[in-house]
Every structure is written in C-alpha cells, then in structure tokens.
KELUMPA-38505 format. One line per 2 residues: their letters; for each residue x, y, z of C-alpha. Coordinates in Angstrom, 1 decimal. Last residue first. Layout:
N
a = X/Y/Z  ...
This chain:
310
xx = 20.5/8.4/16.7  20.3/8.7/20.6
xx = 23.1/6.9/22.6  22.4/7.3/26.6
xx = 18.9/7.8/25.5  19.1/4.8/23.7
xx = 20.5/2.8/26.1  17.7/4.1/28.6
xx = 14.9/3.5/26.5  15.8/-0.1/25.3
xx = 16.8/-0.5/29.4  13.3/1.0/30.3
xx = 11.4/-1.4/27.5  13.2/-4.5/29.7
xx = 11.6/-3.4/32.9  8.2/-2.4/31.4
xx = 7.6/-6.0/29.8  7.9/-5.8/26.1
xx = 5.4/-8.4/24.4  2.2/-6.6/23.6
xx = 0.2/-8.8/21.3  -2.4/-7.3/18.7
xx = -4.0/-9.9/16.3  -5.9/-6.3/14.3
xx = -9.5/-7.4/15.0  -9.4/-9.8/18.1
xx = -6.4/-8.1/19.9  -7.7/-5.2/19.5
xx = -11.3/-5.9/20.4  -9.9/-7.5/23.9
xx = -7.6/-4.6/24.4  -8.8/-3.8/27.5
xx = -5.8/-1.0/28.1  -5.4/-0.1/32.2
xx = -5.4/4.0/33.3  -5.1/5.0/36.8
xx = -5.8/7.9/39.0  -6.1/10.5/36.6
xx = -4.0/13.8/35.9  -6.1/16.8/34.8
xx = -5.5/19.2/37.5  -2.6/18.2/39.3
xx = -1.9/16.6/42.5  0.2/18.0/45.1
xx = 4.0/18.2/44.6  6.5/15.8/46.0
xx = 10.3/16.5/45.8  12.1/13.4/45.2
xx = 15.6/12.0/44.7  16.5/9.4/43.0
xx = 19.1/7.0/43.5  21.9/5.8/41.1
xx = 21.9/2.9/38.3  20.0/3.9/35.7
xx = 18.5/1.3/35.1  17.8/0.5/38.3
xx = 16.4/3.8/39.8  14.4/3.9/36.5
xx = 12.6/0.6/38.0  12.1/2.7/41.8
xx = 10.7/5.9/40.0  8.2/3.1/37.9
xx = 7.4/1.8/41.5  6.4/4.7/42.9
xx = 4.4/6.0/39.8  2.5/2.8/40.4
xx = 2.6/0.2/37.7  -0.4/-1.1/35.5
xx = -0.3/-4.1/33.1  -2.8/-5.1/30.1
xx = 0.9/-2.9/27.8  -2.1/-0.5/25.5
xx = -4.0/-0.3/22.1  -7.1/0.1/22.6
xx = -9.4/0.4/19.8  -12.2/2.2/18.4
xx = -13.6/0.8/14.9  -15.9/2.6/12.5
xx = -16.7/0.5/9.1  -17.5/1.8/5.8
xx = -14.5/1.6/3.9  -12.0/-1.3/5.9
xx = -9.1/-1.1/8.4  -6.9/-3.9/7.6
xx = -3.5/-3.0/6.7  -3.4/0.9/8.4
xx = -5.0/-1.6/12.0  -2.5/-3.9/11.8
xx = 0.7/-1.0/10.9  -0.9/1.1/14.2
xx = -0.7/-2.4/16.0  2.7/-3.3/15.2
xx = 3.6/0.6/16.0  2.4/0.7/19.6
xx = 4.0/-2.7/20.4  7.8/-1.1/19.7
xx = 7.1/2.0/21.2  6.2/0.3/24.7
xx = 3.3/0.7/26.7  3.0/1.6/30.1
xx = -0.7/1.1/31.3  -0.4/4.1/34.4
xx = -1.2/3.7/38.3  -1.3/6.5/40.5
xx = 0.0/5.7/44.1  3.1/8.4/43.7
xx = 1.6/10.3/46.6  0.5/13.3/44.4
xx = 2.8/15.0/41.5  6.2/13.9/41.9
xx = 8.8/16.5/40.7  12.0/15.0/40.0
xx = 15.2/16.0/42.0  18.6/16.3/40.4
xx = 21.7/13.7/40.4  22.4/13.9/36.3
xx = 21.0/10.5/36.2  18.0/10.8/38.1
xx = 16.9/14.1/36.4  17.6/12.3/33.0
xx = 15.5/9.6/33.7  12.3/11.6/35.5
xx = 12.5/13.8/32.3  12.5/10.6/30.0
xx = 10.2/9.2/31.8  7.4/11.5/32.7
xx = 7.4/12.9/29.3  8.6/16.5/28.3
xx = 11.6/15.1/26.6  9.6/13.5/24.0
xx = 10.4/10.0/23.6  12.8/8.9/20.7
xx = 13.6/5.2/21.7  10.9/4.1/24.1
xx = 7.1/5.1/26.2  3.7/5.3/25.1
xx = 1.1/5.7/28.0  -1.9/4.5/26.8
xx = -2.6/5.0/23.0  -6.3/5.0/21.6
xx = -6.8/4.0/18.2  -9.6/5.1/16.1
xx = -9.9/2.8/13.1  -12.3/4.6/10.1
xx = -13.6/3.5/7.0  -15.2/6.7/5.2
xx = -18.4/6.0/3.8  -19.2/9.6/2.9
xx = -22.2/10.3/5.9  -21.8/7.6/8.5
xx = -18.0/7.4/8.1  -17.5/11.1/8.3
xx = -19.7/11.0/11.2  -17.6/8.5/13.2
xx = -14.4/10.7/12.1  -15.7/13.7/13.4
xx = -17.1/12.0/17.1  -13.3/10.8/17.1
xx = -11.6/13.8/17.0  -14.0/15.4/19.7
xx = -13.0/12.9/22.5  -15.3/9.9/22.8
xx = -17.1/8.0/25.4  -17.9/4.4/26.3
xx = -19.7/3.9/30.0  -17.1/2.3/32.2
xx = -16.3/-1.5/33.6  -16.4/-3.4/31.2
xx = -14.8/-1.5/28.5  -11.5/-1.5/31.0
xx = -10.0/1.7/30.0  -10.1/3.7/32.7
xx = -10.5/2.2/35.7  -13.3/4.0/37.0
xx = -14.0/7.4/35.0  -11.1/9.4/36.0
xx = -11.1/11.0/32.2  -11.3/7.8/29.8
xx = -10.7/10.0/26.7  -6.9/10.4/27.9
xx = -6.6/7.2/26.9  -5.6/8.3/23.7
xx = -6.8/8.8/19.7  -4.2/8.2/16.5
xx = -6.6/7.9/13.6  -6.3/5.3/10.9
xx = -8.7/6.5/7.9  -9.6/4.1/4.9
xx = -12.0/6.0/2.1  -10.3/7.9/-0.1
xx = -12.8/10.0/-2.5  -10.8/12.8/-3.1
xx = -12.9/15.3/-1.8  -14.0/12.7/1.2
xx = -10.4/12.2/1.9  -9.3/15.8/1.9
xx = -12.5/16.4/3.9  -10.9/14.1/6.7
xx = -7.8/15.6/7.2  -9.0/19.4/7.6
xx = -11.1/17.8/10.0  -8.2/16.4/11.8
xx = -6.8/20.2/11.7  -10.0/21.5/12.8
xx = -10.0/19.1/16.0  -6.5/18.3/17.1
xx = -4.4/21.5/15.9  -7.4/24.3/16.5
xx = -8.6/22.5/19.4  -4.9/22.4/20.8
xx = -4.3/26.0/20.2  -7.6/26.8/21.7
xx = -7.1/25.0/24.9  -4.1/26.0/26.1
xx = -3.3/26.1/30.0  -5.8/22.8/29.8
xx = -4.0/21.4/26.4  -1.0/21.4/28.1
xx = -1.5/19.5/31.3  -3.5/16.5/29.2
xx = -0.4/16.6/26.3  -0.4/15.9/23.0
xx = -0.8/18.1/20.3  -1.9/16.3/16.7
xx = -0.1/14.7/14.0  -0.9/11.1/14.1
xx = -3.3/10.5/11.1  -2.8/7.0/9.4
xx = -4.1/7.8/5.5  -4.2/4.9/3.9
xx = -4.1/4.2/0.1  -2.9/7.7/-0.6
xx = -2.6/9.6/-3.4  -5.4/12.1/-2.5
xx = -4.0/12.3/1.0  -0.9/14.3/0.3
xx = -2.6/16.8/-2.4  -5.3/17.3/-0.5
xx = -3.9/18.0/2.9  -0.9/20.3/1.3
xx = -4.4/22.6/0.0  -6.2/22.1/3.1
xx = -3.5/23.4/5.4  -4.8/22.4/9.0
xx = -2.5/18.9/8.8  0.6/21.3/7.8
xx = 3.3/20.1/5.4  6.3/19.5/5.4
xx = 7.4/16.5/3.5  9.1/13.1/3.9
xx = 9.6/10.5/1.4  9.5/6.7/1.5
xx = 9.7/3.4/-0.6  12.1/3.9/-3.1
xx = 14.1/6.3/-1.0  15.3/3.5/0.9
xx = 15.2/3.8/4.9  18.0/4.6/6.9
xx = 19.3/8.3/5.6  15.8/9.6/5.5
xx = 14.5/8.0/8.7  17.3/9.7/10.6
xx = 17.2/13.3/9.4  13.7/13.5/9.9
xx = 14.7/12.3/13.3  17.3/15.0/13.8
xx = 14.4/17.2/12.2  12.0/16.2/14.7
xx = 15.1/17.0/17.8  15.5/20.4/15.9
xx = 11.6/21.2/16.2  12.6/22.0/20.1
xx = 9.7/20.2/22.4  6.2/21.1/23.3
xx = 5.5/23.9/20.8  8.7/23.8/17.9
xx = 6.5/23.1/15.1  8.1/20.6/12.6
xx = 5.0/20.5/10.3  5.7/16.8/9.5
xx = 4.2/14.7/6.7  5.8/11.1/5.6
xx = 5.1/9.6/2.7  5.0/5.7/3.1
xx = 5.5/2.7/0.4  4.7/-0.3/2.1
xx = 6.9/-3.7/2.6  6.3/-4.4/6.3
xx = 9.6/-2.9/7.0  8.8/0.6/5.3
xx = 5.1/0.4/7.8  7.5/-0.1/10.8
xx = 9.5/2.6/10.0  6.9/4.8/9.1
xx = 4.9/3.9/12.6  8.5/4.5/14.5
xx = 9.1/8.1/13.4  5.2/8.7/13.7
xx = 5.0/7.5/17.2  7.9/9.9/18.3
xx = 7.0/12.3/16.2  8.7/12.8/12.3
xx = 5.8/11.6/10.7  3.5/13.6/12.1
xx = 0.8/12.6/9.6  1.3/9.2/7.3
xx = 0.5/8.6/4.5  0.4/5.3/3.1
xx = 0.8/3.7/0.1  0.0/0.0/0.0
C-alpha cells in the first residue's frame, strides 16, 4: 500500500513509518516541525534519521501542515491509507491552552478528513488516547465504564456515517521508548536521576499508568493501516494489560540507571487520573495485537538509547 502518514517525524510517527517501510509499504511522511512542546531540531534530527535509513524507493518526507487544506489534499489524495498522528499531546497542556490544541487536534483532523472525502479515499487510521477515559473507573477496561469519545473521534464517526469513510480510532496509553519527548514523565524523571537532580512527583506516587512500549504501539498502528476497511468505524485500545505505580516506575528507572532518585513531591494536578489499564480485547481480536515488552526490559531499550540517541 501507500500510506501517509501525519506527524511523521514524532515519536509514534518516526517509528509507525518505520515499521510500515519494513512491512513492505511505500509511506510519505508529513511533519510541520513546530517547535510547541519540544525543540523542532530533535523532529528534524529524526527526519534526518528516517531519510538516511530507509530506501528512498519506498519513502519521502514533506512538510506540510494537517490544517492546510491545500498540502492536505494533495498528500491524501494519493494515498491508500491515511494513518493521522499529527496532533498536540499533552493533558496539562491542552488545559493552560485550549484553543491551540482544538485548533491542531480538532479543525486540523477535520482538515484531514475532507481531503479524503474530496478525493474520495475511504480508509482512515486515527491516533486517539486514553486520555478519553477522564477518571471514569478504571479507565479503559470496557467493562467496567460507559464508552465516550473525544471530539476527534465523534468527526471521524460521522464522516463514516455520511461519505463512507472507513475509520480505526486507536487509543494510546502511556507510550514510552527510543525517541520520547523530553517532556514525558520518563525521559525527564531519567535524565533528572542520572544527572543527580530531583524529580517533581505529582501526588503520593499511588497513581497507576498502562505503560506501553514503542515497539507494540507501531505493530498495532501497521494492523490496524493493513486492515481497516471503507464503511466501518472501529475504536481500539491499544495499551501494555499491566499497570505500575508511579512509585514503582521511579524505583525501576532507579535501576536502570543505576543511582538514587531523589524526590520533591508536589500535590496533585488538575487533569491527571488515578489509573489507566488498556482492554484490548477488540484489538487483539480485530488487528492480532500482542504486547510483548515488559516495562523493565522497555526502560533499558529506553535508557541505552537515551544514553546513545540516533
């Protein structure tokens, strides 16, 4: 297939090309390279990467922007697939900002999305979260709370009642690995740890998160690009089925890194949940998704890249 893929030079992006390339795919890659949450010269270093590593034969990177409808058309209307992962991320963010991130996450997936009607493409994979789940139980287990949606998903589910479009909405939880922004929990909590400062613990470190590692995150984006179908509207998660306390993922980096941490706690913040855990019981039905990196051995991948990036 071709695919084309929106923030291509993101974390998840970076690794969803490469994993598409290996599968045999052709992929165009489309990055704005905004510099909002971290500095755009770590996207271009990865830019940088996937160009010189993958055969020009079967992928090319542009800039583009996803709320451009012009660049939106032309990139989409050659596509097979369109996997949409450009968007803001962040929960603490997008409360001190909410306009910048409607106008990224919501227009600019619109944007997507009537480039695909107009050129009558009709298989959508759209990068959601677990964010969705709010504080709602324990989020994520479909058995236990009523389904809801964020904004991005309620457009693509009535683009695929009205033009036909064949959507697979996949929510992340907690992605972690090579390349991780260096405003995550993880990489920041690392690095603090290893250069002997304190970390900032928000609450009593009791919060539980689905850790999931790069690696199983872009298996199941490349199942869901090679088998969503025109006309049908999926949701998915795709998460690690463990949790771990803050306190105990501070005590794993301990290890890995190999010195002590030290803590300053800070009350709670607005936005964070108590615990999220991936069901991924329709995953792993529809798209054959298997997580296999325990958290321990996905913070040493991490770690021994951070300690080597690129």
């Amino acid at each position: 297939m071709h695919v084309t893929v929106t923030g291509a030079a993101g974390f998840i992006g970076s690794h969803t090309c490469e994993a598409l390339v290996a599968r045999g795919h052709r992929v165009t890659g489309v990055d704005v390279f905004d510099s909002y949450l971290y500095p755009a010269e770590l996207k271009l270093q990865t830019a940088t990467h996937l160009v010189g590593s993958l055969p020009r034969e079967r992928f090319a990177l542009v800039e583009g922007d996803i709320c451009d409808p012009d660049a939106m058309a032309r990139l989409c209307g050659d596509a097979d697939v369109v996997c949409h992962l450009a968007a803001l991320a962040g929960v603490r963010p997008s409360i001190a900002e909410p306009l910048r991130y409607t106008q990224t996450n919501v227009h600019g997936t619109c944007v997507v999305l009537e480039a695909m009607r107009r050129a009558g493409k009709s298989r959508l994979v759209f990068a959601s979260s677990s964010s969705v789940y709010g504080a709602r139980g324990t989020a994520g287990r479909l058995d236990q709370v009523q389904p809801f949606r964020e904004a991005g998903e309620l457009f693509c589910s009535t683009y695929r009642d009205l033009f036909g479009i064949g959507i697979s909405c996949l929510r992340f939880f907690t992605v972690y690995g090579p390349r991780q922004r260096p405003d995550m929990a993880i990489r920041m909590f690392a690095d603090a740890i290893d250069q002997g400062r304190p970390i900032r613990l928000f609450g009593d470190g009791s919060s539980r998160r689905d850790y999931t590692f790069i690696d199983d995150i872009a298996s199941g984006v490349v199942a869901a690009c090679e088998r969503v179908q025109p006309g049908a509207y999926n949701i998915y998660n795709l998460g690690g089925t463990a949790t771990t306390s803050l306190a105990e993922l501070v005590a794993l980096l301990e290890e890995v890194v190999g010195k002590p941490a030290l803590v300053e706690r800070l009350p709670d913040q607005p936005g964070d949940v108590p615990i999220t855990w991936a069901d991924i019981t329709g995953a792993a039905r529809d798209l054959d998704y298997r997580p296999k990196t325990a958290l321990p051995d996905g913070l040493r991948a991490f770690w021994h890249w951070a300690t080597r990036p690129l």
